[in-house]
Backbone as CSV, one residue per row, in Angstrom:
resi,resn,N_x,N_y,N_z,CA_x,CA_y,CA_z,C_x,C_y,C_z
1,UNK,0.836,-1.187,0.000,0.000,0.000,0.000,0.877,1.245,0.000
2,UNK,0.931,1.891,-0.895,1.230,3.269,-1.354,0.752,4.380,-0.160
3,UNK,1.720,4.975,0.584,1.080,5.980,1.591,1.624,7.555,1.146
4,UNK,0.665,7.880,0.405,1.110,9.622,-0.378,0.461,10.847,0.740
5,UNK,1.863,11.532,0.655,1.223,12.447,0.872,1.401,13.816,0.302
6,UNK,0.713,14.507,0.292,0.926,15.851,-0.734,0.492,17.247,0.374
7,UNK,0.945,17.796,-0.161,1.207,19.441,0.376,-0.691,20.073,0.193
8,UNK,-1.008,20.840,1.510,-2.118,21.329,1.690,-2.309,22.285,0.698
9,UNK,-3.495,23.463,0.099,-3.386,24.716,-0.268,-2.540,25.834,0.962
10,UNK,-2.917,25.753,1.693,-1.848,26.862,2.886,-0.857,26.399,3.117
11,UNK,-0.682,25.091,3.094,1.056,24.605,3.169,1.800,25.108,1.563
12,UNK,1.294,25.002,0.706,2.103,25.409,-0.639,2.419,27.043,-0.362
13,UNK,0.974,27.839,0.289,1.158,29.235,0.644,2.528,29.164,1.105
14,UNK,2.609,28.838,2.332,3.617,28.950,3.040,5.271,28.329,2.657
15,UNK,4.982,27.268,2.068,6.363,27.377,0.943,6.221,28.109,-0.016
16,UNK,5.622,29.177,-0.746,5.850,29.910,-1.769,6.637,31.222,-0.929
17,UNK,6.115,31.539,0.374,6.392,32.755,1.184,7.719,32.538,1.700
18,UNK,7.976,30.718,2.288,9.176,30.545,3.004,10.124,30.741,1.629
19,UNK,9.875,30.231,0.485,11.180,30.001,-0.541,11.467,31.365,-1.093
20,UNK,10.345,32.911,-1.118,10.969,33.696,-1.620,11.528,34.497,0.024
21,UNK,11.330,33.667,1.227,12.952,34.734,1.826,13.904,34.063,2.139
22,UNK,14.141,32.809,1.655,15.181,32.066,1.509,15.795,32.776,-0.026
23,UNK,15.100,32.675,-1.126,15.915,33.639,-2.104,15.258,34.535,-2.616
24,UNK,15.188,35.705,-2.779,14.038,36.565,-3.193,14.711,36.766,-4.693
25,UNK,13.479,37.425,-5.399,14.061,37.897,-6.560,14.929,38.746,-6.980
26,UNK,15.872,38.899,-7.733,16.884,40.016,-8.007,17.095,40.548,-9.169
27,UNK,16.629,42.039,-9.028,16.514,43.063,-10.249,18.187,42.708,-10.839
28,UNK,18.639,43.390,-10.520,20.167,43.334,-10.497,20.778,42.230,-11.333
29,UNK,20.719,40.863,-10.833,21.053,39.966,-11.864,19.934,39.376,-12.694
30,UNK,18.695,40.208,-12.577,17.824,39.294,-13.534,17.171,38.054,-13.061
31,UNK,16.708,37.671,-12.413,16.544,36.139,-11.988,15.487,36.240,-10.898
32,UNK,14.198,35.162,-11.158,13.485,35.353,-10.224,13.851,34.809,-9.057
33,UNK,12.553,34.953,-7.594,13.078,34.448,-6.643,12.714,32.841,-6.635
34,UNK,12.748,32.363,-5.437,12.098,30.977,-5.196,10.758,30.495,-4.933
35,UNK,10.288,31.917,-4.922,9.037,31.720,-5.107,8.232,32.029,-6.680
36,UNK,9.074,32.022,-7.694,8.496,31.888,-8.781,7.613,30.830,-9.200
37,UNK,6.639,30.916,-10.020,5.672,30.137,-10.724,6.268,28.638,-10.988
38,UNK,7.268,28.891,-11.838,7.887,27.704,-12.342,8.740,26.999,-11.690
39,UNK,9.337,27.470,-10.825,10.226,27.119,-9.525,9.267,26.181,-8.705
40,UNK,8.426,27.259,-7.983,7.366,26.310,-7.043,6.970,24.939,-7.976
41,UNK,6.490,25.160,-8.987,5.997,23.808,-9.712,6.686,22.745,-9.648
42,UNK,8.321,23.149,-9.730,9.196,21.799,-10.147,9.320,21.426,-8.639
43,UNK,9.769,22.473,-7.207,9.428,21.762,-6.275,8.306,21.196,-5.473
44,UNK,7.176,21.346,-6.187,6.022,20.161,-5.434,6.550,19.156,-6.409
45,UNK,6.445,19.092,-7.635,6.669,18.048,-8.791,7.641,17.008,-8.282
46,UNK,8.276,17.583,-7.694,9.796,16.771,-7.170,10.108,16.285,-5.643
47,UNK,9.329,16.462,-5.110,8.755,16.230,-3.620,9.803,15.108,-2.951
48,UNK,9.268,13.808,-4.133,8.972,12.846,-3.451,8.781,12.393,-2.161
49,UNK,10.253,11.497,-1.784,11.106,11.382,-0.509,10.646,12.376,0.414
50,UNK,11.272,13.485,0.171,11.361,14.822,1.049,9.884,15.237,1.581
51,UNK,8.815,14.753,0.935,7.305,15.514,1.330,7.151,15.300,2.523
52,UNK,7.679,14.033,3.307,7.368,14.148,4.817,8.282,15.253,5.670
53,UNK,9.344,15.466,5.188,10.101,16.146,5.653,9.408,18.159,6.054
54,UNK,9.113,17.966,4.214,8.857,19.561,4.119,7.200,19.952,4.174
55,UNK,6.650,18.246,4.691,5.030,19.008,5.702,5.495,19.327,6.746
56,UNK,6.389,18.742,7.490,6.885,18.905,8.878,7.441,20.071,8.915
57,UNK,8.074,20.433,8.204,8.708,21.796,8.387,7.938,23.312,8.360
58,UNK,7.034,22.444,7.284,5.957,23.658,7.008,5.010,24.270,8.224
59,UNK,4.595,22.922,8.607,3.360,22.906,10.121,4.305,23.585,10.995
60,UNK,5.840,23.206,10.894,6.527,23.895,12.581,6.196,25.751,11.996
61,UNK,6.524,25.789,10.832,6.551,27.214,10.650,4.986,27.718,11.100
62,UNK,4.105,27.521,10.876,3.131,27.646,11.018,2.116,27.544,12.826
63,UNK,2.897,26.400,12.929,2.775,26.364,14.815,3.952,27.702,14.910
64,UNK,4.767,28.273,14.643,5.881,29.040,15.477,4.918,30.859,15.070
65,UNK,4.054,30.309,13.905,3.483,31.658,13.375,2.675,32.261,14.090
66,UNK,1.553,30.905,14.678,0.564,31.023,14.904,-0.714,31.125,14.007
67,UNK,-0.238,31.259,12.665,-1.405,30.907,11.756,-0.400,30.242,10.698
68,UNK,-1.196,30.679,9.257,-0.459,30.480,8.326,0.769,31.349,8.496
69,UNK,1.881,31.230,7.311,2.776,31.946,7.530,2.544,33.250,6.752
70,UNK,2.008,32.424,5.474,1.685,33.487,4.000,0.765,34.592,5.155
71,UNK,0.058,34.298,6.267,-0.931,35.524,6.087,-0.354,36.673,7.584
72,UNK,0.982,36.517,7.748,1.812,37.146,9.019,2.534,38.097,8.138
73,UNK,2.401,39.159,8.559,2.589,40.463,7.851,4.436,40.059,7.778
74,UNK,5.129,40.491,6.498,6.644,40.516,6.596,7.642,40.890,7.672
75,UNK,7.354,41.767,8.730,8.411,41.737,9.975,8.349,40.805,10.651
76,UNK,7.123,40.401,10.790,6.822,39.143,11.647,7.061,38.123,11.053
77,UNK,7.591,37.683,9.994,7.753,36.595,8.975,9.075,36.372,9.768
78,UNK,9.674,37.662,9.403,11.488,37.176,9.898,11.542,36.966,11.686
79,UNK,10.862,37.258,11.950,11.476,36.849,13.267,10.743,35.379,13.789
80,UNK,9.793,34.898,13.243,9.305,33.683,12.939,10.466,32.648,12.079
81,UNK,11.046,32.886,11.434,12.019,32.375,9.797,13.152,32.145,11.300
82,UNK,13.976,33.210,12.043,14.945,33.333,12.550,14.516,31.600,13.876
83,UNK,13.601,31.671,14.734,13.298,30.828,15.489,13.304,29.446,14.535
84,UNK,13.027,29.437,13.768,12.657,28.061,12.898,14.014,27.943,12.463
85,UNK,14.784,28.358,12.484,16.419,28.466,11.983,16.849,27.882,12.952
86,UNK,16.903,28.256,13.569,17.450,27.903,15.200,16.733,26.256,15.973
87,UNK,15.652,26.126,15.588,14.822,24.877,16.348,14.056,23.907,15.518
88,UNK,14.296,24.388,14.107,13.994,23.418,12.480,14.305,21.928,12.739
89,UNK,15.768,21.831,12.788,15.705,20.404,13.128,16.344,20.092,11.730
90,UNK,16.290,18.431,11.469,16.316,18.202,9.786,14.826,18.470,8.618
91,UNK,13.958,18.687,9.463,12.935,19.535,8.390,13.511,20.460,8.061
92,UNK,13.725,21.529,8.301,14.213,22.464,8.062,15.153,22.747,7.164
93,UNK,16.053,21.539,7.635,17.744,21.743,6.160,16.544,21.102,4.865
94,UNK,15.737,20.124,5.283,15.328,19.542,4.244,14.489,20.786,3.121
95,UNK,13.489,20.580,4.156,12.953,22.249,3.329,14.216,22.992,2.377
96,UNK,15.089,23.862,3.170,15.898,24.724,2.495,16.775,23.737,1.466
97,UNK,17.142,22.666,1.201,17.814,21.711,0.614,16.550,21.707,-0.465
98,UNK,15.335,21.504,-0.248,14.652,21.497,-1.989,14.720,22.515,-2.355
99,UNK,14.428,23.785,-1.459,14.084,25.080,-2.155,15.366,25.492,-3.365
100,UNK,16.853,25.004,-2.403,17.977,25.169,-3.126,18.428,24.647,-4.936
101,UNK,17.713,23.107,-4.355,18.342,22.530,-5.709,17.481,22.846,-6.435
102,UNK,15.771,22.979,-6.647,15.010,23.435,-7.451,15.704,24.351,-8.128
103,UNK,15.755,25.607,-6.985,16.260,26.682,-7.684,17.261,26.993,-8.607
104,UNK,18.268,26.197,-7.957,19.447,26.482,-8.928,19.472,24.960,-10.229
105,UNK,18.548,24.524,-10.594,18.892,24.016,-11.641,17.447,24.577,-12.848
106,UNK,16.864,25.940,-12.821,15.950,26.580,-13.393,17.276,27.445,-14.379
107,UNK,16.619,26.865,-15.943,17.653,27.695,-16.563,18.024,29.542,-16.240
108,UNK,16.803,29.793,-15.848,17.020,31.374,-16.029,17.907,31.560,-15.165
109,UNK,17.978,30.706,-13.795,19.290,30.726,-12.959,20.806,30.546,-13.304
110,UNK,20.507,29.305,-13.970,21.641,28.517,-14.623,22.303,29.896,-15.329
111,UNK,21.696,30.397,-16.133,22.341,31.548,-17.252,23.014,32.779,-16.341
112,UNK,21.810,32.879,-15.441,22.343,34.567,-14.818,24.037,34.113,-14.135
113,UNK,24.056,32.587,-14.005,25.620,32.469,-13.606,26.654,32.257,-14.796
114,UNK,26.270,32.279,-15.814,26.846,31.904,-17.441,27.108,30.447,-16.989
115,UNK,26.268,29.571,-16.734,26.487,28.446,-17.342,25.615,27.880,-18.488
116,UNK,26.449,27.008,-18.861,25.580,25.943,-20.316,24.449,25.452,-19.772
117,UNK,23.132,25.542,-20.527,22.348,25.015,-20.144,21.707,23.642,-20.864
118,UNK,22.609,22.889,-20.124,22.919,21.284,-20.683,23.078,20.421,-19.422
119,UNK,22.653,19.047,-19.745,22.812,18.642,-18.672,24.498,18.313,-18.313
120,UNK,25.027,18.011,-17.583,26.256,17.806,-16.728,26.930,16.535,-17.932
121,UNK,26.105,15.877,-17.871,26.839,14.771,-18.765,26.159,14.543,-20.299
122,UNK,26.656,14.567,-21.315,28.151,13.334,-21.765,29.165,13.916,-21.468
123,UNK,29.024,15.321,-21.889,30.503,16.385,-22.526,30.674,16.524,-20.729
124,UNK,30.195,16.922,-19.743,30.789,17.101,-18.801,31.171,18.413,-18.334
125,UNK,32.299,19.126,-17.620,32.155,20.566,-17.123,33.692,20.361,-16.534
126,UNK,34.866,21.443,-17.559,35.951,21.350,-17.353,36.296,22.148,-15.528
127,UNK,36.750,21.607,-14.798,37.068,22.130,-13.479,38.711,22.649,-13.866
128,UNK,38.981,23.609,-13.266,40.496,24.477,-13.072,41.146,23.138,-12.092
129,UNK,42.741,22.705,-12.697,43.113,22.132,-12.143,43.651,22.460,-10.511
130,UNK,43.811,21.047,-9.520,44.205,21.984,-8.088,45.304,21.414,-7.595
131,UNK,45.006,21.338,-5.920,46.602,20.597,-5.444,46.250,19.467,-5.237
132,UNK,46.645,18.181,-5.848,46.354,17.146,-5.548,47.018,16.466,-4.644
133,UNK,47.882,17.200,-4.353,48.808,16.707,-3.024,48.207,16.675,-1.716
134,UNK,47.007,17.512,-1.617,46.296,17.697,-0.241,45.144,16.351,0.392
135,UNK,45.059,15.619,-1.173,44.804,13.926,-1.114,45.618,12.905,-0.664
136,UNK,46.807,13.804,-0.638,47.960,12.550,-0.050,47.427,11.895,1.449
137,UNK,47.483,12.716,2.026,46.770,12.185,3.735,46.271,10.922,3.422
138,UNK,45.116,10.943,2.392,43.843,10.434,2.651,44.602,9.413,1.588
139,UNK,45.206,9.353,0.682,46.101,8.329,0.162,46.554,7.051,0.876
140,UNK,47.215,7.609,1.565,48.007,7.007,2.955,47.159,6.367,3.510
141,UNK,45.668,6.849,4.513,45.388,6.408,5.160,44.588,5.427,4.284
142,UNK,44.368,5.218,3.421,43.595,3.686,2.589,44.593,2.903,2.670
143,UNK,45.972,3.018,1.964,46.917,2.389,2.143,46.949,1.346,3.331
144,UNK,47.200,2.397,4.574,47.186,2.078,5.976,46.286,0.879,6.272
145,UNK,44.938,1.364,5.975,43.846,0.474,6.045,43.942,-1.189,5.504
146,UNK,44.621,-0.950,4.154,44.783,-1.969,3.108,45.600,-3.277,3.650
147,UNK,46.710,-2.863,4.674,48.180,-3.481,4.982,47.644,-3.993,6.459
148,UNK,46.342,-3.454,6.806,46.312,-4.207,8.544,46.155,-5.470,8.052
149,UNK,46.292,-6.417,9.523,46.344,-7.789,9.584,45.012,-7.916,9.803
């Protein structure tokens, strides 16, 4: 038996409100916030796993509000946002962990950083070479590992 669960109408409120002050929109580079149209879509769309996580997170925001969050005037948002920071828990990273990856894999994002908007693989994504010497440690200690009795 399949046990689904999906996001309320005032729980989506309240992630549309929590994700644009986690990133708001920016004139400046062009790019909406996290609470854009198409943003929100791909994170309910993409839930899965995480939906127990980010009802839980949602309801704490909402118990810490005292109502919804969407309907707590903006000063009172942040000092609500700041407590839930502090006493979130792993709802909380979880929440901010979808809002994140949604966001940053929305081309209009992708671009405002000049990247290709392609996926990662076949061709791949040349990295600046580094010190590979700072792997030595961790060289060693497999080694180490390899040679016990």
């Amino acid at each position: 038996m399949t046990d689904h669960v999906s996001l309320t109408p005032r729980q989506r409120d309240d992630l549309r409100t929590i994700a644009a002050m986690i990133i708001p929109a920016s004139e400046e580079y062009r790019v909406p916030g996290a609470d854009d149209d198409i943003i929100q879509a791909d994170i309910i769309a993409t839930l899965g796993r995480d939906t127990r996580q980010v009802v839980a997170a949602l309801d704490h925001l909402a118990r810490l509000a005292g109502m919804p969050l969407a309907d707590l005037e903006p000063a009172a948002r942040d000092s609500v946002a700041q407590q839930f920071r502090s006493a979130g828990g792993v709802a909380a990273a979880t929440l901010v962990r979808v809002v994140l990856q949604c966001y940053y894999r929305d081309d209009r994002v992708l671009g405002s950083l000049g990247l290709e908007l392609r996926a990662p693989f076949p061709k791949g994504h040349v990295l600046p070479d580094g010190d590979w010497s700072l792997l030595d440690p961790v060289k060693a200690r497999a080694g180490a590992m390899r040679r016990a009795p």
